[in-house]
Structures are given as C-alpha cells and as structure tokens.
C-alpha positions as CSV (number, residue, x, y, z in Angstrom):
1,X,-27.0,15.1,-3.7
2,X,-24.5,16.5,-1.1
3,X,-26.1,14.7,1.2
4,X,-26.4,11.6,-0.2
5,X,-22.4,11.7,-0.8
6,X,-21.9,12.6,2.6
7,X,-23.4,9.3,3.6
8,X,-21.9,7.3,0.7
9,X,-18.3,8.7,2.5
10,X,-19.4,7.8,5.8
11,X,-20.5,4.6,5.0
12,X,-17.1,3.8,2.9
13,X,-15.0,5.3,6.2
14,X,-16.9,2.7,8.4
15,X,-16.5,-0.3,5.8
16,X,-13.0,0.8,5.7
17,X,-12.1,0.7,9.4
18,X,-14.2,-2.4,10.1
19,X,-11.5,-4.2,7.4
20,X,-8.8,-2.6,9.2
21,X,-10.4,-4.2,12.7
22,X,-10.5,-7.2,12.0
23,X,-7.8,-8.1,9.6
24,X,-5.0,-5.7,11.6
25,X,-2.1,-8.1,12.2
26,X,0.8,-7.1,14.0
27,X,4.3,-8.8,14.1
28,X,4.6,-11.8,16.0
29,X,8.0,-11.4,17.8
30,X,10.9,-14.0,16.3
31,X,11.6,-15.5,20.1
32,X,7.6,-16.3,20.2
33,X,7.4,-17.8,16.5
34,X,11.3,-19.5,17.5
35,X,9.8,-21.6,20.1
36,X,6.6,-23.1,18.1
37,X,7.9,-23.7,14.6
38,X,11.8,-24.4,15.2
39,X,11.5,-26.8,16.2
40,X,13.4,-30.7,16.2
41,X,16.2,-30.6,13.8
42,X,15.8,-26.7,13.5
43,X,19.1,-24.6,13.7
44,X,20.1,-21.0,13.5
45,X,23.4,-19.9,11.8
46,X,24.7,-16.3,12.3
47,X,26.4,-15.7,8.2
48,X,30.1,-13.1,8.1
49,X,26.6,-10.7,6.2
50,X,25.2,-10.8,9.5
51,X,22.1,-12.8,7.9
52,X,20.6,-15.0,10.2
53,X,19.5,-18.6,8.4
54,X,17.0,-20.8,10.4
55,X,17.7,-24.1,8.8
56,X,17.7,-28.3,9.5
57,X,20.5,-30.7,8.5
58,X,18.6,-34.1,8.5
59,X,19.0,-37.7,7.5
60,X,21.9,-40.1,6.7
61,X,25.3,-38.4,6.6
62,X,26.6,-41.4,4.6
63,X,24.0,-40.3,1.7
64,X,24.0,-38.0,-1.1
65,X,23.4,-34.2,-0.1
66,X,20.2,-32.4,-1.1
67,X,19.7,-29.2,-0.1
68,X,16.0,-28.3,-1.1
69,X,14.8,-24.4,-1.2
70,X,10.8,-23.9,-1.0
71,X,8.2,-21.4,-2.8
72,X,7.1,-17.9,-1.7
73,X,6.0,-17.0,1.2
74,X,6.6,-20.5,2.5
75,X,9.2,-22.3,4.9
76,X,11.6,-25.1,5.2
77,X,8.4,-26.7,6.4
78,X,7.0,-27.7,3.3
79,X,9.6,-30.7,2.5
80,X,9.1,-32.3,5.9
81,X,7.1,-35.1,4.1
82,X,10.0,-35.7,1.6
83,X,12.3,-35.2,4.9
84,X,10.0,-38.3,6.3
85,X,11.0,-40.4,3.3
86,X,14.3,-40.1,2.1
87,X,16.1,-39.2,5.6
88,X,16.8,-43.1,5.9
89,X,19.0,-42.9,2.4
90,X,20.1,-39.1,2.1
91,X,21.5,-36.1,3.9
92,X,18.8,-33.7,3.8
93,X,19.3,-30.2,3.9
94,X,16.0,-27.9,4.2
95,X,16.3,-23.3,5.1
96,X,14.2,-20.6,5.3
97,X,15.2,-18.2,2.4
98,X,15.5,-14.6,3.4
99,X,12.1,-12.8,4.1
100,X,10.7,-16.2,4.9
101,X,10.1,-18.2,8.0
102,X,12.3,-17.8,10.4
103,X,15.4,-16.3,8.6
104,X,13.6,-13.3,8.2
105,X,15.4,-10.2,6.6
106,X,18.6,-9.7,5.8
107,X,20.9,-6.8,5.8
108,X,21.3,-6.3,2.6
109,X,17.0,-6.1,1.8
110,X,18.0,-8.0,-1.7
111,X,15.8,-10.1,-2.1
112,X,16.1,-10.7,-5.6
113,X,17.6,-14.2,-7.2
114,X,21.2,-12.3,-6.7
115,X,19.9,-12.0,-2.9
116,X,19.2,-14.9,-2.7
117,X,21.8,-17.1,-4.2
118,X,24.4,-14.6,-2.2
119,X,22.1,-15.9,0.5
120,X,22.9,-19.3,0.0
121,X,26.1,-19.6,-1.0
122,X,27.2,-17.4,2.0
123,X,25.3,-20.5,3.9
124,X,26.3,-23.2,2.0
125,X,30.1,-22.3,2.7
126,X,29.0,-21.5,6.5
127,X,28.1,-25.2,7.1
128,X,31.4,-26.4,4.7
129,X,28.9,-28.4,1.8
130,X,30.3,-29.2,-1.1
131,X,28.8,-31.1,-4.6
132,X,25.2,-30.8,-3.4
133,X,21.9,-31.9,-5.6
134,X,19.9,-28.7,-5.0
135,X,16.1,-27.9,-5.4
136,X,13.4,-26.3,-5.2
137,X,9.6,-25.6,-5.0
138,X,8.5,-22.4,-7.3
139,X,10.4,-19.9,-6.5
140,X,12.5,-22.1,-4.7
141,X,12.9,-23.3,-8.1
142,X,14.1,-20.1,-9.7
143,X,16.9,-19.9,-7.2
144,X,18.0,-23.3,-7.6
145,X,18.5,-22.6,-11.7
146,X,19.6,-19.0,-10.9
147,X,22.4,-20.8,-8.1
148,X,23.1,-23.4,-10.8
149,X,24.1,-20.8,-13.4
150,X,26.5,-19.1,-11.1
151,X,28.0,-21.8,-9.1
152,X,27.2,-25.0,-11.5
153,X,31.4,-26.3,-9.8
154,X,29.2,-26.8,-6.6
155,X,25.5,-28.6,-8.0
156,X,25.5,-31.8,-9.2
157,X,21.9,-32.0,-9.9
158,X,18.7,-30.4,-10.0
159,X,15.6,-31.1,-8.7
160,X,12.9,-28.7,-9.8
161,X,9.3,-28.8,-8.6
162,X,6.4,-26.4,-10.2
163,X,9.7,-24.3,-11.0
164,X,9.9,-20.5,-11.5
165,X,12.5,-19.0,-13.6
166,X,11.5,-19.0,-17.0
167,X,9.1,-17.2,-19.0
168,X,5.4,-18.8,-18.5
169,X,4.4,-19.9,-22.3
170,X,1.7,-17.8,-23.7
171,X,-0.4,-20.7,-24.3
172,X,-0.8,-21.2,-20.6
173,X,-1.2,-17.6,-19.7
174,X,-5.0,-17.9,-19.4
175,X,-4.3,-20.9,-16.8
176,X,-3.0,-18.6,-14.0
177,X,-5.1,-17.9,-11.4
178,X,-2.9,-16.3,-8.3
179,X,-4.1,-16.1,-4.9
180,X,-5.4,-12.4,-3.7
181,X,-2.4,-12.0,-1.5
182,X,0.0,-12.5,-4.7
183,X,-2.1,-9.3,-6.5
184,X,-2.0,-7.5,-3.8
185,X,1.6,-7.0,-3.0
186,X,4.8,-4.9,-4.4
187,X,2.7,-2.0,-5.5
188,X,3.2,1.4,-3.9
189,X,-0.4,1.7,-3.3
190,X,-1.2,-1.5,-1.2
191,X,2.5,-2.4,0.3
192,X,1.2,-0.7,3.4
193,X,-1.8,-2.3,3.7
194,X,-0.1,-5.8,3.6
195,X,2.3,-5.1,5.9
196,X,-0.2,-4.6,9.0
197,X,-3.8,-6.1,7.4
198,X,-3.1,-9.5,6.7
199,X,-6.0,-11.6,7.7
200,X,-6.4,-15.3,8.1
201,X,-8.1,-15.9,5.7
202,X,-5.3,-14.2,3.2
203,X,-3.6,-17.0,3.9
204,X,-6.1,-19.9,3.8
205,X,-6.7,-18.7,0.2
206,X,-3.3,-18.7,-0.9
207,X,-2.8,-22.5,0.2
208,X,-6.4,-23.6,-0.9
209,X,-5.6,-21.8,-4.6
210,X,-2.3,-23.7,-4.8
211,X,-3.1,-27.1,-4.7
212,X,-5.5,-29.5,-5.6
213,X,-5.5,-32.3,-2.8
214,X,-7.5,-30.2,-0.5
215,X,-6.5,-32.5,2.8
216,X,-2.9,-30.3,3.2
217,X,-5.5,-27.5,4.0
218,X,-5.6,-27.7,8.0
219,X,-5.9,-25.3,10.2
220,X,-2.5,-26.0,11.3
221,X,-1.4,-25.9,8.3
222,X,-3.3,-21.9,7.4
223,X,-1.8,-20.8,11.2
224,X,2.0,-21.3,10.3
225,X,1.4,-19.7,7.2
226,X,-0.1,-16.9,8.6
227,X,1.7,-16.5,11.3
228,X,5.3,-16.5,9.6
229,X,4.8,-14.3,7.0
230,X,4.4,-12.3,10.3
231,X,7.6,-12.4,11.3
232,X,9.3,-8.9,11.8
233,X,10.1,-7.9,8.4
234,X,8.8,-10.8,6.4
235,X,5.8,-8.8,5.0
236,X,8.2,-5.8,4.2
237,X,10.6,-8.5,2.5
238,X,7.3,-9.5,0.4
239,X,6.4,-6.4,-0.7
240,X,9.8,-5.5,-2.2
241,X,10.2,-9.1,-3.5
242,X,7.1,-8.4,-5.5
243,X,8.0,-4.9,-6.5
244,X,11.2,-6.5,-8.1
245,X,8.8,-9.1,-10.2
246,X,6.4,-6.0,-11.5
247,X,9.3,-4.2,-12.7
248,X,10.6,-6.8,-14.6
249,X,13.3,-8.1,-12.6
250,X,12.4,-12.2,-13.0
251,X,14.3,-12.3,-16.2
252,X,14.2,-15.6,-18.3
253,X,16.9,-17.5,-17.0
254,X,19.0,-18.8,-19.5
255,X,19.0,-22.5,-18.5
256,X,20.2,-23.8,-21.8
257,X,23.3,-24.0,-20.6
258,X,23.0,-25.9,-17.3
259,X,24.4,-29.5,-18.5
260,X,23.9,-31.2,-15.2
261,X,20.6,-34.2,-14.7
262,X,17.5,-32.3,-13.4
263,X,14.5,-33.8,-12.6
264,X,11.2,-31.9,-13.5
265,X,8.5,-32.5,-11.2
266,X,4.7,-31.0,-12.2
267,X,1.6,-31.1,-10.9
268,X,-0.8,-31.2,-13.8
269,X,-3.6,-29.1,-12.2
270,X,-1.2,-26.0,-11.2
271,X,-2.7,-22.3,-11.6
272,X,0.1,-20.4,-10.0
273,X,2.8,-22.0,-12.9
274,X,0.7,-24.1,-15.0
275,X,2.3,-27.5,-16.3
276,X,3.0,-25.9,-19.5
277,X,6.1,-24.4,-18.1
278,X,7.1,-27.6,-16.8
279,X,7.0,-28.8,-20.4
280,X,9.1,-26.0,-21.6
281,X,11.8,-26.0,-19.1
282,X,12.2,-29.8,-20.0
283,X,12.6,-28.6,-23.5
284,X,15.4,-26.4,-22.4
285,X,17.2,-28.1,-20.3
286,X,19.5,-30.7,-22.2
287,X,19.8,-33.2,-19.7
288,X,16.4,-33.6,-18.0
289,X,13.7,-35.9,-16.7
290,X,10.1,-34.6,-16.8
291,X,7.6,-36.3,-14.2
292,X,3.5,-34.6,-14.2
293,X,1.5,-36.1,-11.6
294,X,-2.2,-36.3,-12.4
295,X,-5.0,-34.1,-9.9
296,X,-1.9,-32.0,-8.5
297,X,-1.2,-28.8,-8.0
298,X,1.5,-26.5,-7.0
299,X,2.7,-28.3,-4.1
300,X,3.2,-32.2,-5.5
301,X,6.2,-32.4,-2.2
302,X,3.0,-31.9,-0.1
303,X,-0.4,-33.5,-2.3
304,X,1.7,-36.5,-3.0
305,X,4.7,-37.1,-0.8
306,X,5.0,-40.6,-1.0
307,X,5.1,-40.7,-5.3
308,X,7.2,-37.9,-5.4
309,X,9.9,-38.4,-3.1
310,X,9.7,-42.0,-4.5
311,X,10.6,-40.6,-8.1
312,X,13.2,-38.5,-6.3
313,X,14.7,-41.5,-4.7
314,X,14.8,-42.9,-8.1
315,X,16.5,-40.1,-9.9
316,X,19.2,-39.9,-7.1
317,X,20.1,-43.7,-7.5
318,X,20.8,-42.8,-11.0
319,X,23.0,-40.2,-10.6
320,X,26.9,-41.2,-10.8
C-alpha cells in the first residue's frame, strides 16, 4: 500500500509540473505589448492618481460623444467594429479600464465599481468631456450604470450591452455556463496559480464560451487576449477583481432611479449573463429600449457589428 501511494505521489508531482511547463506564462513587458496593440488612434494619459489610461478618441468631433467601456478581461479593442461604423457620424471614445489592456493597474489596486468609476471620471475630466452617452459591454456595463448613478449631471444616455450590475434572475441561473478562467480566479487557493499558469488555451475558451458566431474566434483574436491579460499586473488586478465578486461586493445596483434613455442590447444565446437579465434590467429602467438579437451571445458589438451599431445609430438620432 505504501508503495503504491508512493507512486500515486510521484505520478501526481510529475502531472503537476508538466501543467506548470507548459502553461507557465510570464509577464509580457508593457513597452513590448505598447508597440503591437496601441496602436492607430491609441493614446496614453498620465491621471493627477498617477493611473495611467491607454485609450482612443475617434470619429467625427462634430457628433455626439460616446464613450464605450468593454467586459472583463477584455480591451478597448472589442468596439473597433462599432468604431468602423459610427466614426463617420459620432465622436467615439473607447479605454482600457484598470487591470485591463494596456492601462494596467492602478495605484490605488480598487478595482471595484468605485475603482473604476473614480477611474473614469478622473479620465473623463483629464481629456475635458462633458454630457457624454456612455456604455458598456458586461462589466463594462456595470460601470456604466454604477457611473450613471453617481454622476447622472455628466450621462446623457446609456448604452448597455449583455450588461452586468444587477442581480441575474433565478430563472436563468441554470443558463450560466462561465469559462474555466472565470472559476478559477479570486480564490486564495488558485490566485497564484493564475497569475503565472495561464495557458493559451485559457483564453481561447473564455472567447469560444462567450459567443455564438464562432468566426470572432481567430488566432489573432485568442493571442491579444492572452497576451494582455499578461500585462504586469493585470492577472493580479483579476484575481482581486474576482475576490471582490465572491465576497459579495457586485451589489444590485439600484437602477430604478436612472431617468435617462438607455438602450438594452442582448444576445439571445448568452451563458455568461443570460438574456433574462436583459429583460429585467428593461423592466427596471424607466426609460429604456430593449433590442435581443437572435444566435448571439455575449459579444453582439463583435458577432453582429453591422446590426448593432445600426440600432445604435438609431437610438442616438433619437436622442434630443
């Protein structure tokens, strides 16, 4: 028996190592990940916090302002195929929120909604903007109602996309499906481990498990992923994100009270937030427009660029 556990150990030590091997990922230096992926438009501002914002300021200055915040453990890069659309019209404003992309950590390692709108409205008052429409992509879309509800003098509409925020109905609980990555991290146990194992295919997961139109799935598309969550401190950034969503810290934003037009865009085949929330934050907000797009998941800005920045055209014309 002795024995026989000896083996059992060694064979678990050599399993263990050869995981370690070959998904070890160190930190890809911010000059190295600066010259591939800021690219264009791409900007840095130094915030009075001594935050550092990668951003892009794109589009017709003539045009209404939208300033558009994307999902976890994404980047500005996501909205580049609204960007492609509506730059003609509108003033597009796309960032890195802190512990993503480029912007990386911040001094202040709050990277809780509070963060994060301090975050933003430290940059929003950087770059003098003023009566924005703001949105956002997951939990994108919790800061945008989280920013609304402390600053609503400076939004003057929402645009919310597979939005975080509020409480997921039970009825849709059995629905979620969350990539490995998202299971993994904020617990004392595995921080670590995410912080310096984070293979490829982590990452290819992730995308593949949040969306339905498989075709956003390139390589290209896996690498940036991959390779800017491995910016120095983004992984660390992640795990106390997460830490802050086990222990209860994504409260139910009370969104009741946010009077100004928001448009509600779903995709109807979402695991991460299923379209049941969609329906329930239309509920609860008292001026809203709710738009579910058919074979889409979390990413409708990405699966379907051309239909959704369409309705988003739409909804802006509207607007006084």
């Amino acid at each position: 028996m002795i024995r026989w556990l000896k083996y059992l150990a060694g064979a678990f030590c050599v399993i263990f190592g050869l995981l370690f091997y070959v998904g070890w990922a160190s930190d890809i230096p911010h000059e190295t990940l600066a010259e591939k992926y800021a690219t264009g438009a791409s900007d840095f501002a130094e915030l009075p916090s001594g935050a550092r914002a990668h951003y892009r300021m794109q589009g017709n200055r003539d045009g209404k302002t939208i300033v558009l915040l994307h999902g976890s453990n994404s980047s500005l890069h996501t909205w580049e195929p609204w960007v492609a659309t509506l730059s003609d019209d509108h003033f597009i404003v796309t960032l890195d929120l802190p512990g993503h992309g480029l912007t990386g950590p911040i001094p202040s390692d709050d990277y809780t909604y509070n963060g994060m709108v301090e975050f933003l409205h430290e940059f929003v008052e950087h770059i003098d903007l003023e009566d924005f429409i703001l949105g956002g992509n997951s939990m994108g879309g919790g800061v945008t109602l989280a920013y609304t509800l402390a600053h609503p003098d400076d939004v003057s509409a929402l645009i919310l996309v597979d939005a975080a925020g509020t409480r997921l109905p039970a009825a849709a609980a059995d629905k979620v499906d969350y990539p490995l990555a998202f299971d993994l991290a904020g617990r004392w146990y595995t921080n670590w481990i995410i912080e310096n194992v984070t293979p490829r295919n982590l990452a290819s997961e992730g995308l593949s498990k949040s969306v339905s139109v498989k075709n956003i799935v390139t390589e290209k598309a896996v690498d940036r992923y991959w390779e800017l969550v491995r910016h120095p401190g983004n992984r660390r950034a992640t795990g106390l994100r997460f830490a802050w969503y086990r222990a209860g810290g994504r409260r139910d934003l009370q969104v009741e009270s946010i009077t100004q037009p928001a448009l509600i865009i779903w995709g109807d085949e979402d695991r991460l937030i299923p379209v049941e929330a969609g329906q329930a934050l239309h509920d609860r907000l008292p001026n809203s427009k709710l738009m579910i797009f058919k074979g889409v998941g979390h990413l409708p800005m990405e699966e379907v660029p051309s239909e959704t920045a369409a309705a988003v055209a739409e909804f802006v014309a509207e607007l006084p």
